[in-house]
C-alpha positions in Angstrom: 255.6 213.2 291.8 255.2 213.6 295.8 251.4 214.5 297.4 251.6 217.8 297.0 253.2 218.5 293.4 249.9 215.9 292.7 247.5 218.2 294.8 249.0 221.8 293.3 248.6 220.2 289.2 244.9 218.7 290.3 244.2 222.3 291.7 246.2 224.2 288.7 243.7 221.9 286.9 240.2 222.0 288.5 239.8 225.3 291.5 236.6 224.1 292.5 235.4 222.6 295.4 238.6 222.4 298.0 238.4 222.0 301.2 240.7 223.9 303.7 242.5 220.5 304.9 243.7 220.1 301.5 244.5 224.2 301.5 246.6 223.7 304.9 248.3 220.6 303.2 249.5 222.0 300.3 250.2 225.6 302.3 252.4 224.1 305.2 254.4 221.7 302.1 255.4 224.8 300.4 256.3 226.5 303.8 253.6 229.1 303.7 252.6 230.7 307.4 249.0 230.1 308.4 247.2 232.2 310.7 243.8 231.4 312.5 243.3 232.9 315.6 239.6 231.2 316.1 237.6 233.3 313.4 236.5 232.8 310.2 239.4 233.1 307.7 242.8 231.7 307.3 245.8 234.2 306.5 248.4 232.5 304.5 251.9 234.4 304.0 255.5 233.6 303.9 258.5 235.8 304.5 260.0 235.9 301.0 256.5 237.0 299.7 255.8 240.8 300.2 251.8 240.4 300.0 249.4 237.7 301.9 246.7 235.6 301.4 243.3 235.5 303.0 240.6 232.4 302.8 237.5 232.3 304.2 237.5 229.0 306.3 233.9 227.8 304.7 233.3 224.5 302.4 233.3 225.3 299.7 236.1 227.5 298.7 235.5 230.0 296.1 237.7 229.1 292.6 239.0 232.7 293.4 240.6 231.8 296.7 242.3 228.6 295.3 243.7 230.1 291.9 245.2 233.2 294.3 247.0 230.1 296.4 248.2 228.4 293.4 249.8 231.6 292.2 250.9 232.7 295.7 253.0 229.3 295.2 254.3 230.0 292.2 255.4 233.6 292.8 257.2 231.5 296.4 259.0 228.8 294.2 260.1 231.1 291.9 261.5 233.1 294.4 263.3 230.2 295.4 264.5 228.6 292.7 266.6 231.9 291.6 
């Protein structure tokens, strides 16, 4: 099991307290888009997917944000795998 099938089970598991290095990580792994242009949130997105993600860049993130994410990557990898 690679880093980031290790970091999506630990946050599949547990969706608290993740910081947005460990979001990027697992995000840019899975070939999501991230989008920053210097405010407050990250915009995560990826051309198979219709809809997009929004995080607010702050420690900690909310269990909300990161359960969105992990289902964001689901929704990509089934996409993928068919």
């Amino acid at each position: 099991m690679n880093t980031a099938a290790k970091l999506l089970s630990a946050m599949r598991r547990n969706p608290n307290d993740w910081s947005m290095p460990n979001v990027l990580r697992l995000a840019q792994h899975h070939g999501l888009e991230v989008r920053n242009n210097g405010g407050s949130h990250c915009v995560f997105s990826h051309p198979l997917l219709a809809e997009h993600l929004t995080i607010p860049a702050r420690r900690p993130i909310k269990p909300l944000y990161i359960k969105r994410l992990v289902t964001l990557i689901d929704q990509l990898q089934a996409l993928s795998s068919s």
